[in-house]
C-alpha positions, 0 to 999 in steps of 0.5 A: 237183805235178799237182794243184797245175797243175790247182787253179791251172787251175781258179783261172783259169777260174773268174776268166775265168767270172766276167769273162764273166758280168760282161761278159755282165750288167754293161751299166753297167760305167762306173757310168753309172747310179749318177747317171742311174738316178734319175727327175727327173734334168734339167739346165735348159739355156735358161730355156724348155729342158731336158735329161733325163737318167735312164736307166731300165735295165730299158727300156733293156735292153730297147731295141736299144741295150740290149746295149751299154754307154754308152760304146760310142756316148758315147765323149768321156765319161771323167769327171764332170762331163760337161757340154756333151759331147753327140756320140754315135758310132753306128759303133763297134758298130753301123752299120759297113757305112754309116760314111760315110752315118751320119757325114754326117747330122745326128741329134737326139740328143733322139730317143734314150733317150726312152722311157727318160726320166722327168720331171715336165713340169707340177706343181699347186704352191701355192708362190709360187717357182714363179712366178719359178723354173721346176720345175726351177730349179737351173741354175748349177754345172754339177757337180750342177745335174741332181742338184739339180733330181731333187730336185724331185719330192721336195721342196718348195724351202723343204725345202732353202732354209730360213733356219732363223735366222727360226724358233724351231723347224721340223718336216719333214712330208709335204705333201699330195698334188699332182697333177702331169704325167709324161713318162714313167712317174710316179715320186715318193711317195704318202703321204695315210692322210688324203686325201679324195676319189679318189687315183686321179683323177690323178697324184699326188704327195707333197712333203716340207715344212717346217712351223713353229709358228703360234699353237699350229697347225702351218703349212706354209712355202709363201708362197702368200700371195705369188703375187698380189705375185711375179706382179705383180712379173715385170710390173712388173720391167723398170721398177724401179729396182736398189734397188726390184727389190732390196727386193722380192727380199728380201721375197720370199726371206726365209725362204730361204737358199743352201747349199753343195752339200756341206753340203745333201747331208750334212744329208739324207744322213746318219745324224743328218741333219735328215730322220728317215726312219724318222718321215717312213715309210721302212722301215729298208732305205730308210732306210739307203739314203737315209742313205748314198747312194753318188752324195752322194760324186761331189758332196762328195768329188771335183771331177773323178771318172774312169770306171772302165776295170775291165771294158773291154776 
């Protein structure tokens, strides 16, 4: 009988042990950077504004606010999505003394996390989209529009919004490199083995691209082309009718096409999506990574996901 008090008293301690470590090391516990550990991670708010969202965590562990978890000053935050939800209270933890003087002034919540954010905020793109659509373009469904435009310093647009109708057949391949501007520490990929000249000159990132068949060569879908037309068309468009403005759209996205959000997920990510990640350079641990990323199931699986209370207490 003593034995069994005591095995059962060891029992307990060894859950509360392991509660307080993960209360100790898990600054997380909401699962909050399941979404905003990733890089690029914007949400386009005005045409000329942005709001970044990534979250990295060794910096912020590091930053005074690093041994609190999110929800300690996000405290309106209980479920995804949580879009247009910006107060922040700086008095649950911290500031008790002076609750009154801190409620009544007015902080930019732009200050905080900055130097924990990363973005690209200029890229040397030869595409003609980013004539009319900004770097981070993706601003309508307030579900994964940041989670989209991450995708940026990945991709090119085509990758995504292929009409895959207007070709016989298409490969996807590394563009090369681009020179491109961070806020923040550089992220993206590198991959040139061929590139001349000096890779460390700058910033440089590579972009996944689609490429078809043109009489016997492989041709990137860039429409480069059509940067001189897209330019004058912004000058000119406020004085074409619906039908010209119209005509010239189509023109313009004709080897393009919108996706479901659930189905441009699952085509990527997935064991026999349209990526070979093993082909494109991705070792098997990477790969496996990509096919089964855990933040695809927040956009294909629920429209409303509650943050987990597990280990608050």
């Amino acid at each position: 009988m003593k034995k069994t008090i005591f095995a059962i008293i060891l029992t307990i301690c060894g859950y509360l042990f392991l509660y307080d470590t993960f209360n100790a090391f898990a600054k997380d516990e909401a699962g909050c950077l399941t979404c905003h550990q990733y890089p690029g991670l914007v949400r386009l708010e005005q045409p000329n504004r942005i709001k970044v969202l990534h979250i990295d965590e060794k910096k912020f562990i590091k930053s005074p606010l690093g041994k609190y978890s999110c929800r300690v000053c996000h405290t309106q935050i209980h479920s995804v999505p949580h879009t247009g939800i910006t107060a922040v209270d700086c008095t649950t933890k911290c500031h008790l003394a002076d609750k009154k003087n801190i409620r009544s002034k007015i902080n930019p919540l732009s200050s905080f996390h900055r130097m924990e954010q990363s973005h690209i905020s200029s890229l040397n793109s030869e595409s003609a989209c980013n004539v009319c659509h900004s770097i981070y373009p993706h601003s309508k469904n307030n579900l994964v529009r940041a989670l989209l435009n991450m995708h940026t310093g990945f991709f090119l647009c085509e990758a995504c919004h292929l009409n895959k109708d207007a070709f016989d057949s298409y490969a996807y391949d590394w563009k090369e490199p681009e020179e491109a501007t961070f806020s923040g520490d550089p992220f993206g990929s590198y991959y040139a083995p061929n590139m001349e000249g000096n890779p460390e000159a700058g910033h440089l990132i590579s972009r996944i691209a689609v490429f078809v068949t043109d009489k016997g060569k492989l041709r990137m879908i860039s429409h480069t082309p059509d940067i001189q037309l897209a330019t004058q068309f912004l000058l000119k468009e406020k004085n074409l009718s619906q039908n010209e403005k119209a005509e010239r759209l189509k023109y313009f996205h004709r080897d393009t096409a919108r996706k479901e959000i659930s189905v441009a997920c699952n085509e990527c990510h997935s064991e026999n999506g349209i990526l070979d990640f093993h082909k494109l350079g991705f070792d098997d641990n990477k790969t496996k990574i990509l096919e089964s990323v855990g933040i695809k199931g927040l956009v294909t699986k629920y429209k409303i996901f509650y943050l987990p209370e597990l280990f608050e207490r």
